[in-house]
C-alpha positions in Angstrom: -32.2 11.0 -8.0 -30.3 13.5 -9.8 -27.9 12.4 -13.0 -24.6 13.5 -12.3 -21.8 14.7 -14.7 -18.6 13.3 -13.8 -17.9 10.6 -11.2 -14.6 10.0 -9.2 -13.0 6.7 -8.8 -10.5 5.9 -5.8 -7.6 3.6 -5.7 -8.7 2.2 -2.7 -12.2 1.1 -3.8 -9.7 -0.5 -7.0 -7.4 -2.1 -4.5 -10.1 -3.5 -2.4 -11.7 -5.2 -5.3 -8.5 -6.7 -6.5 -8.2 -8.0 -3.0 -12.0 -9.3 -2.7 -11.7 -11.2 -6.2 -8.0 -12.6 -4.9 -9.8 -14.0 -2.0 -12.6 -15.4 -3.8 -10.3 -17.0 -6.2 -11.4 -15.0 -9.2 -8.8 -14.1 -11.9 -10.9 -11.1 -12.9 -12.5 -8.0 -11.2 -14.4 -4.6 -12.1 -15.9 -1.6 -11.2 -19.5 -1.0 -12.3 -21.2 2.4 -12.0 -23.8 4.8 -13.7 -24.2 8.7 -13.2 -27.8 8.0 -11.5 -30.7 9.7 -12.9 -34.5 7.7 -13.0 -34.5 7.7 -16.7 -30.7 6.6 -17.2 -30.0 2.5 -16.7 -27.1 3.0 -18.7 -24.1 1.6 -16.5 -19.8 1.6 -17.5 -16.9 -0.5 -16.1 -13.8 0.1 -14.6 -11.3 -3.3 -15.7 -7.8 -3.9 -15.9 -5.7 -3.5 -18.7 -4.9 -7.1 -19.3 -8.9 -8.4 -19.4 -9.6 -5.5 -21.9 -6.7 -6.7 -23.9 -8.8 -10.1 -23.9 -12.1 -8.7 -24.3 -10.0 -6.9 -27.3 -8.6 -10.1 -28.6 -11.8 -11.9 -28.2 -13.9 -9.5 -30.0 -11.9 -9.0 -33.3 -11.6 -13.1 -33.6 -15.1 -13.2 -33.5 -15.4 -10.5 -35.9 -13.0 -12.5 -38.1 -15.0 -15.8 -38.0 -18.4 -13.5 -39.4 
């Protein structure tokens, strides 16, 4: 498998997962992907403005509390 170099995202495949986590009753969703490659596990995600505001918020009290 080759590693690619840029990757496109589609609305749709953003709107179908906010519909698949709706129906599943989960509050969250997100994208995962990598750019392939045998020697690259590295993978990113796609979320919503409003869980990485969270994540955000989450993260710096933690950092606080060290």
């Amino acid at each position: 498998m080759t590693e690619k170099q840029s990757m496109s995202i589609k609305r749709d495949w953003i709107n179908k997962l906010k519909e698949e986590a709706f129906a599943m009753r989960k509050p969250y969703w997100t994208l995962a992907f990598n750019f392939g490659g045998l020697n690259n596990p590295e993978n990113f995600y796609i979320i919503d403005e409003r869980l990485f505001k969270q994540l955000q918020e989450y993260l710096e009290s933690e950092t606080n509390e060290e």
